[in-house]
SEDREN-440206 format. One record per residue (C-alpha): x, y, z; residue in three letters. Coordinates in steps of 0.02 Angstrom, whole numbers, m for minus. Layout:
      u      v      w  aa
      X      Y      Z ALA
...
***
This chain:
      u      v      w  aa
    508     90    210 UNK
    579   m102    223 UNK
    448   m121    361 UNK
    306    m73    236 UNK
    411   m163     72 UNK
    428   m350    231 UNK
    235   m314    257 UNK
    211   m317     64 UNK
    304   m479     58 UNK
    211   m544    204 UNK
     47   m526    153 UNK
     88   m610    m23 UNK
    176   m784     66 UNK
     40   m788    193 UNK
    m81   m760     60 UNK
    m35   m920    m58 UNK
    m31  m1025    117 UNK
   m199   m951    153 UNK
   m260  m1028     m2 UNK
   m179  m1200      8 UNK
   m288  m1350    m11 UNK
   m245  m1406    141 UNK
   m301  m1250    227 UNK
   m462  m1267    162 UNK
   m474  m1450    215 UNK
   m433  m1411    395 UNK
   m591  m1276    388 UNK
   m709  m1406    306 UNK
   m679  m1538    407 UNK
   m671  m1425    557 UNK
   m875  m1329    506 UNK
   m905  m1532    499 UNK
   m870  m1572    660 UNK
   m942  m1419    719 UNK
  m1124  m1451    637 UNK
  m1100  m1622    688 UNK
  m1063  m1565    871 UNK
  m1205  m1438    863 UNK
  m1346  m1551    784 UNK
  m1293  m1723    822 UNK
  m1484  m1807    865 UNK
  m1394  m1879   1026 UNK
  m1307  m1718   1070 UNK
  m1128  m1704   1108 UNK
  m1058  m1637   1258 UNK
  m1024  m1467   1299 UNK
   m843  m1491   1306 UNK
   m859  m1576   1132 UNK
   m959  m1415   1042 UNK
   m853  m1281   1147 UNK
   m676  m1381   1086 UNK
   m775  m1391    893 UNK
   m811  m1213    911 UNK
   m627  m1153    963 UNK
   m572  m1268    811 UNK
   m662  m1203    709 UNK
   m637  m1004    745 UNK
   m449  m1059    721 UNK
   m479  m1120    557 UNK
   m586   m982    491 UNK
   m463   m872    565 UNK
   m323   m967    460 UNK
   m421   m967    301 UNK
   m533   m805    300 UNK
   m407   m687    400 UNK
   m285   m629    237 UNK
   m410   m609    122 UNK
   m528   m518    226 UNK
   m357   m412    264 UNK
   m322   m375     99 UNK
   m506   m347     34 UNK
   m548   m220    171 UNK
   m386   m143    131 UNK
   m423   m117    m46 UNK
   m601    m56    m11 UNK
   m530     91     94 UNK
   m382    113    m27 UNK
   m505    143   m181 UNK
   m636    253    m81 UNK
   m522    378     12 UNK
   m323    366    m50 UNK
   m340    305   m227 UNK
   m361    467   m291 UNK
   m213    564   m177 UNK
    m97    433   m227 UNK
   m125    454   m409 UNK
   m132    655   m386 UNK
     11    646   m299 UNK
    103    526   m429 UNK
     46    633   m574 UNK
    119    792   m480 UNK
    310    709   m435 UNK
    299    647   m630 UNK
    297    835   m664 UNK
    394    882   m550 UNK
    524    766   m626 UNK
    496    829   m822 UNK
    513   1005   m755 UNK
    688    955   m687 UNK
    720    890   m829 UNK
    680   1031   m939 UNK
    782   1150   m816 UNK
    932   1062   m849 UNK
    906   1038  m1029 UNK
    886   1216  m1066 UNK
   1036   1224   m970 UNK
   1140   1134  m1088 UNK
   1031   1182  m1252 UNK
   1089   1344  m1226 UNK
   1297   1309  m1207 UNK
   1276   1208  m1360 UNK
   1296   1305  m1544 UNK
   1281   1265  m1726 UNK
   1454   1244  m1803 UNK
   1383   1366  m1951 UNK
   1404   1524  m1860 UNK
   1462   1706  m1892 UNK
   1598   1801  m1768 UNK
   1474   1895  m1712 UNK
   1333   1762  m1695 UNK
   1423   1685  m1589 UNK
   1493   1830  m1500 UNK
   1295   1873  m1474 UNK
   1247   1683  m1407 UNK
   1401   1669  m1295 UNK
   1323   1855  m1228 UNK
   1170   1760  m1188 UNK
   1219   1626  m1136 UNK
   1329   1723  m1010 UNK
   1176   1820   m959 UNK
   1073   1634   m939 UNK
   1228   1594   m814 UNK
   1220   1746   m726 UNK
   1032   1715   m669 UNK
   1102   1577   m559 UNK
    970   1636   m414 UNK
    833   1622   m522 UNK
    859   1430   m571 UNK
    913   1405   m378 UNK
    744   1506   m337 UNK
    650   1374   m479 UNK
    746   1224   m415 UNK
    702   1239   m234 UNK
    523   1277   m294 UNK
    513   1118   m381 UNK
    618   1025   m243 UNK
    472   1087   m132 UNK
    328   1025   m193 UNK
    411    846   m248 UNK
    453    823    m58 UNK
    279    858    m12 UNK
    228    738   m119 UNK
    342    623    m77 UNK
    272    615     93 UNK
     93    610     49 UNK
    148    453    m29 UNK
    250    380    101 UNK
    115    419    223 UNK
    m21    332     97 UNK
     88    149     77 UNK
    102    143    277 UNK
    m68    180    286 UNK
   m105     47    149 UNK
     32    m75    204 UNK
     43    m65    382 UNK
    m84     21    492 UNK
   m243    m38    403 UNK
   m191   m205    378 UNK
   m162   m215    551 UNK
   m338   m114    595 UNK
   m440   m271    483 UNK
   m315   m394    572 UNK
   m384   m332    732 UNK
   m579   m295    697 UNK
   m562   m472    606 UNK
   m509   m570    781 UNK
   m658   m482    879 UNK
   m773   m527    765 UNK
   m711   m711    805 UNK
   m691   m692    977 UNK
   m890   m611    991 UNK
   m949   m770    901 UNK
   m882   m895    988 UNK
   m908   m808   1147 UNK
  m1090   m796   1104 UNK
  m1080   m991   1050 UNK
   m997  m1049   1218 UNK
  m1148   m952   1309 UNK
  m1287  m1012   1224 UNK
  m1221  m1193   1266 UNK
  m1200  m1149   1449 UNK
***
């Protein structure tokens, strides 16, 4: 969980650097040199456009990397988890109320109104002996609910890896051969 919560952080810090002026300088002026490499009417050497290209696959890898991160991520968050996360946070919610009303019936039922006959409360202090004495039943309703919260529970956990960990790191990769096939396919058309 601290992993996921560091990635989290991460992803925000690199995020604002991604979107520093100065990171966006360094990919303008390196797509400059680059078309200026590529196009110059003289022509520039090979070791010239094949440096300009690795520049500038650094740079675009520095600017575009995060976002495209974080985009993709989103994209497969709202078409296939989006809706088991909120199922899943709609179902602990309930879980939690039905806790809640479990243990306030508990203590609804030891409290009594002060106006009370003998045998009123003779006949509620019956009950409520008789409430107490079903002990399995609210263990049996207890575990129940204790049950389906901790399946829950993991869907969930198993959703913000998935969202803040392994996907991330699935765009991370699919983004850096994507770079790697372009340039590679720049350096060989020069050669």
């Amino acid at each position: 969980m601290l992993v996921a919560a560091s990635s989290l952080g991460l992803q925000k810090i690199l995020l604002s650097m991604t979107a520093w002026w100065g990171t966006t300088v360094l990919f303008v002026l390196a797509a400059a040199w680059l078309a200026v490499a590529t196009w110059w009417p003289g022509g520039a050497s090979v070791a010239t456009r094949s440096l300009a290209i690795r520049v500038f696959a650094a740079a675009a890898f520095l600017r575009f990397a995060l976002p495209v991160l974080i985009v993709g991520t989103h994209i497969v968050f709202s078409a296939f988890l989006e809706s088991e996360h909120d199922a899943a946070a709609a179902i602990l919610e309930a879980t939690s109320t039905e806790i809640e009303e479990l243990n306030s019936d508990e203590t609804a039922s030891a409290t009594r109104p002060a106006e009370s006959s003998f045998f009123d409360r003779l006949g509620e202090m019956l009950d409520t002996s008789m409430q107490q004495l079903d002990v399995s039943g609210r263990i049996e309703r207890l575990k129940e609910t204790a049950s389906t919260a901790s399946e829950q529970i993991v869907t969930l956990i198993v959703i913000f890896v998935l969202q803040t960990i392994l996907l991330p790191l699935a765009f991370l990769w699919l983004f850096v051969e994507g770079l790697k096939r372009v340039a590679s396919r720049a350096m060989g058309s020069e050669r």
